[in-house]
C-alpha positions as CSV (number, residue, x, y, z in Angstrom):
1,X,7.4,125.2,22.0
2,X,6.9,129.1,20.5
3,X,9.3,130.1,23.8
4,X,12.3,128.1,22.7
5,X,15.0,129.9,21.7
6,X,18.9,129.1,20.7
7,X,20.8,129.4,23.8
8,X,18.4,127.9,26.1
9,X,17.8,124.7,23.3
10,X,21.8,124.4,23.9
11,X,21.8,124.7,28.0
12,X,19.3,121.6,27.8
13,X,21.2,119.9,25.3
14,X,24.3,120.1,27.1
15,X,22.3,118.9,29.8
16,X,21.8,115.6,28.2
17,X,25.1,115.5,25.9
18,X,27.5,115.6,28.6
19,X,30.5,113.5,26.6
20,X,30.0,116.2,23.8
21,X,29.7,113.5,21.6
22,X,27.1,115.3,19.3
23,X,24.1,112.8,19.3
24,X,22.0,111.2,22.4
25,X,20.2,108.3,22.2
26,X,16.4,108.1,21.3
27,X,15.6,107.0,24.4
28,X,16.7,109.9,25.9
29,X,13.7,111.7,23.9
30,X,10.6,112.1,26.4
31,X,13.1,113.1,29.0
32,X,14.5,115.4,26.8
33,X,11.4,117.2,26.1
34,X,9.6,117.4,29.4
35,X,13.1,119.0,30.6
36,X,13.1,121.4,28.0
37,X,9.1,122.5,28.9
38,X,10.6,123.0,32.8
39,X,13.5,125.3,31.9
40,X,11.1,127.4,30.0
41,X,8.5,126.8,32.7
42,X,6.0,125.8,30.4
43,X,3.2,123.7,31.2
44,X,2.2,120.6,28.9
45,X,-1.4,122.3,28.9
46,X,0.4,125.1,27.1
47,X,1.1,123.5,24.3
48,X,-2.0,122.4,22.4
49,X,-1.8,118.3,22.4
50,X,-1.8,118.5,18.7
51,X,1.9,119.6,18.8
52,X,2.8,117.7,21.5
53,X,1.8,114.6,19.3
54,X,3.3,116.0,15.9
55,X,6.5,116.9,17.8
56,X,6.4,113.3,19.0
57,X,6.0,111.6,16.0
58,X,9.0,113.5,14.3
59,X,11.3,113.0,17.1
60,X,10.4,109.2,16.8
61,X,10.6,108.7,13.2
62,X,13.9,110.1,13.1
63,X,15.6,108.7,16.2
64,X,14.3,105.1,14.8
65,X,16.4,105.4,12.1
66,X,19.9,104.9,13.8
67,X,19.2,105.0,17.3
68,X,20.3,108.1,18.2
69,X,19.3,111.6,17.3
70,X,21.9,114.1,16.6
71,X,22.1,118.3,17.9
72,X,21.1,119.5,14.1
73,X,18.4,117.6,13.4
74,X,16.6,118.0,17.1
75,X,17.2,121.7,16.8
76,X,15.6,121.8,13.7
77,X,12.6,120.7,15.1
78,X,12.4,122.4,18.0
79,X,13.7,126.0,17.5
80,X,11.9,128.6,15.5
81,X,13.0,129.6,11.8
82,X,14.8,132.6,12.8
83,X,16.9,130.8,15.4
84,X,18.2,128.5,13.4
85,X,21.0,130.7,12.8
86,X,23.3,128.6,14.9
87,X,22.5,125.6,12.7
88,X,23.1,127.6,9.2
89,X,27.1,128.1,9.8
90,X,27.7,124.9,11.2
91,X,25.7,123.7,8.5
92,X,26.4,126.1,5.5
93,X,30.3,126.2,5.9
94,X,31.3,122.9,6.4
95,X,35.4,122.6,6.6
96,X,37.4,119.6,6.4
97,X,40.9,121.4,6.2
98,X,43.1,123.5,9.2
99,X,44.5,125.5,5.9
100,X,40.9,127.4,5.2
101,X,39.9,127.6,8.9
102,X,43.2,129.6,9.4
103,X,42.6,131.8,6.9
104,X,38.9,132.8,8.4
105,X,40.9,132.9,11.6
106,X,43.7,135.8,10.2
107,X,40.7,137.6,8.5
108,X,38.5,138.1,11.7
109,X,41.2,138.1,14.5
110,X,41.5,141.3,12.3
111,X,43.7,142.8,15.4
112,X,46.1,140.1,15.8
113,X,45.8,139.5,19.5
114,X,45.1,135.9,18.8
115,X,41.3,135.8,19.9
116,X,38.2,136.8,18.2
117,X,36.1,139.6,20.1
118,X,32.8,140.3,20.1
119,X,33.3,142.7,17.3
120,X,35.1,140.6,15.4
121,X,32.6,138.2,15.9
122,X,29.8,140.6,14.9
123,X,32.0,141.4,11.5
124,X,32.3,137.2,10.8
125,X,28.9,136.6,11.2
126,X,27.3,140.0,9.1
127,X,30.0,138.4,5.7
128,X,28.5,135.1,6.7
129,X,24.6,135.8,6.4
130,X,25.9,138.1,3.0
131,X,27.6,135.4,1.3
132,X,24.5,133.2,1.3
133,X,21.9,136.1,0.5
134,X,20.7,136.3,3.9
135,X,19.6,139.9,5.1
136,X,19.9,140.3,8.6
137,X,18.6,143.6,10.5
138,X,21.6,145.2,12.6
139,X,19.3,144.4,16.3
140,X,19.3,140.9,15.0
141,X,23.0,140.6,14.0
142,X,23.5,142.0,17.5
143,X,21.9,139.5,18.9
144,X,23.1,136.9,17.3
145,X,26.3,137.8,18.3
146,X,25.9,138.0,22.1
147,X,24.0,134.6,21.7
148,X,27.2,133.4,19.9
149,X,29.3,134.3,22.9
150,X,27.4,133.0,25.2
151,X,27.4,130.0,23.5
152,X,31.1,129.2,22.9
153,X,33.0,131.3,25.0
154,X,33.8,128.4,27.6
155,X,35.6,130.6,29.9
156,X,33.8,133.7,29.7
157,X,36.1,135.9,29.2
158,X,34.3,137.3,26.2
159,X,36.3,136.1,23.8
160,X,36.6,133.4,21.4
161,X,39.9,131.6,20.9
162,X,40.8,128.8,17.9
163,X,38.7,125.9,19.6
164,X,35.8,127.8,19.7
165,X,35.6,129.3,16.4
166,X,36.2,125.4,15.4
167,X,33.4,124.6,17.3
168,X,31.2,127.0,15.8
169,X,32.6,126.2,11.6
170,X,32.1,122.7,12.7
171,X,36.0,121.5,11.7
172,X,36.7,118.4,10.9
173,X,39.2,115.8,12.7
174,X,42.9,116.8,12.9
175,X,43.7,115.2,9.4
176,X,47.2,114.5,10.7
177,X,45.5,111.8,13.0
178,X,45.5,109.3,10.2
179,X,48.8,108.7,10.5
180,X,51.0,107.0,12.4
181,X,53.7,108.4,14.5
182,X,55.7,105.5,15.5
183,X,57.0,105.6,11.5
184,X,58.1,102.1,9.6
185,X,59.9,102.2,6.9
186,X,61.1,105.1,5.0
187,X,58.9,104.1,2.3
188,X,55.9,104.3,4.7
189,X,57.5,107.7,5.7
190,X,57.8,108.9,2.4
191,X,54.8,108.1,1.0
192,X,52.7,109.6,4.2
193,X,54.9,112.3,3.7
194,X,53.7,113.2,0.6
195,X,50.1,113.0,1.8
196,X,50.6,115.3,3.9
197,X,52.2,117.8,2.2
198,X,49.5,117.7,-0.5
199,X,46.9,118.5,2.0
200,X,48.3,121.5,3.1
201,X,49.6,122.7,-0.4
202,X,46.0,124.0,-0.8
203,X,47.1,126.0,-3.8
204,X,49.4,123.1,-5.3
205,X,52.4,125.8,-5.9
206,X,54.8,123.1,-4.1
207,X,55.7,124.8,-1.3
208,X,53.5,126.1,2.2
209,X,52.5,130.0,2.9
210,X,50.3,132.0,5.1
211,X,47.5,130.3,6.2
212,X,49.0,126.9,4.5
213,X,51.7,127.2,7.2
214,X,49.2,128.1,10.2
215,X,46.8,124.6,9.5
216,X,50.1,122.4,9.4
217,X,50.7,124.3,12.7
218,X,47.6,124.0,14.4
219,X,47.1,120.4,13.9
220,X,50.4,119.3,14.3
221,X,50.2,121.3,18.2
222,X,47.0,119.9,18.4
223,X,48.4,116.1,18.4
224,X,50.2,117.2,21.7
225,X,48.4,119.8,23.1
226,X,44.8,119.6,22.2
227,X,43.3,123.0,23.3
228,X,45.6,125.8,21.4
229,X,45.3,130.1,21.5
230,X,46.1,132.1,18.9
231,X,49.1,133.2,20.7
232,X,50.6,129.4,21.3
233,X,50.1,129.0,17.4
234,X,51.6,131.9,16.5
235,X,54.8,131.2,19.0
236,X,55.0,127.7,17.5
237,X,54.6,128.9,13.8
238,X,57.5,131.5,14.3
239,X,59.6,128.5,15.8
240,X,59.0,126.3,12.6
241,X,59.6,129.2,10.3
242,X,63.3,129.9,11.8
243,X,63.9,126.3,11.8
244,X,62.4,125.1,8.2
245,X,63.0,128.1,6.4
246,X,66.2,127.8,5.3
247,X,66.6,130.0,2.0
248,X,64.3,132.9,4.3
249,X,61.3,133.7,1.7
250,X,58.7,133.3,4.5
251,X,57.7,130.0,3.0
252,X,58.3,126.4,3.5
253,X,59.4,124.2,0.2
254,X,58.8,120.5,0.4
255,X,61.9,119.5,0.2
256,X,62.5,122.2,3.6
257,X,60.1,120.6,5.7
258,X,61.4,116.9,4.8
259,X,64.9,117.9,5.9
260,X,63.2,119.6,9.1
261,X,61.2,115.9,9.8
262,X,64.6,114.5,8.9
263,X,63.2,112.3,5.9
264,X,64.9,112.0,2.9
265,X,62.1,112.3,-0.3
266,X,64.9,110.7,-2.6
């Protein structure tokens, strides 16, 4: 399937992931591929029946595994080396905290309007390929870019706001989703508390700044409003800060943030 390129591999798989759940089920497989030969209006005689089988045969020996065949591994198959690109920064800069996705966030949105654009975009992805020794011709990067957008900017407006540069660095769940809200004991408090504080505390000084502040932000609007804009973080971070920073040195102790939660750490 030499014709197969990035954005048309995700308008099929959308087709078939409609819960956005990241996986379909093996079953799914054969349908899968004969849609994806019609939307490039491609004929099975093609494709010589020598792929057809191999292509088969991997699809099959990896959906029997667990059932289910996830987005990375069927676009691996199926797209060409040079469109993997979609698949290297999902896969190549995994994040599992709000605290270093906000700081890519504050590098790129390099304007401050709370969105990326596509220049932005262009300037993210060029450090990206860099950082992991990846040359990439300036038609290419270009192209990548407007692939990009077309890609993840839901609305269209062509722009990409906090959700979908999540989507595209692959974020992990809201960490502040492991604990409860309907709070027990103080002890339970306390001791979540301090979880949570150490999560954020990326640089263990004791105390939240800059980015640390923005991922305590974003996931803690995200519990209650799950699609968030720059501009909503930035209202609810200024909020925080007049409320929590109570000796005014732009950053917000531990002890600050308990009184703010109203817990007591002693």
């Amino acid at each position: 399937m030499d014709s197969l390129d990035a954005a048309a591999f995700l308008q099929i798989w959308k087709h078939f992931d409609r819960d956005d759940v990241g996986s379909i089920d093996g079953e799914q497989l054969e349908s899968f591929f004969h849609f994806a030969l019609q939307k490039n209006n491609m004929k099975k005689e093609d494709v010589s029946e020598e792929k057809l089988r191999r292509l088969r045969e991997r699809l099959t020996s990896v959906s029997s595994a667990a059932g289910r065949l996830s987005f990375r591994e069927l676009a691996t198959m199926m797209l060409p080396e040079d469109e993997n690109f979609l698949l290297f920064f999902r896969t190549e800069t995994p994040l599992d905290n709000s605290v270093e996705f906000m700081r890519i966030w504050r590098n790129y949105d390099s304007d401050g309007s709370g969105f990326i654009s596509a220049a932005e975009l262009q300037g993210f992805l060029q450090d990206l390929f860099l950082q992991h020794g990846r040359n990439v011709s300036p038609e290419k990067l270009e192209g990548y870019t407007v692939t990009m957008m077309k890609i993840f900017d839901r609305n269209g407006d062509g722009r990409l706001d906090l959700n979908d540069l999540a989507r595209i660095l692959s974020l992990k769940e809201n960490f502040l989703l492991k604990f409860r809200t309907d709070a027990c004991s103080q002890e339970d408090r306390r001791r979540d508390f301090e979880k949570i504080f150490s999560h954020y505390d990326v640089s263990k000084t004791g105390e939240l700044e800059g980015p640390e502040v923005d991922g305590f932000v974003k996931d803690m609007m995200e519990l209650v409003k799950p699609s968030i804009s720059g501009t909503d973080l930035d209202k609810f971070r200024k909020a925080l800060m007049s409320h929590c920073d109570v000796n005014g040195d732009g950053k917000i102790q531990k002890n600050e943030l308990a009184l703010c939660l109203g817990l007591k750490l002693s």
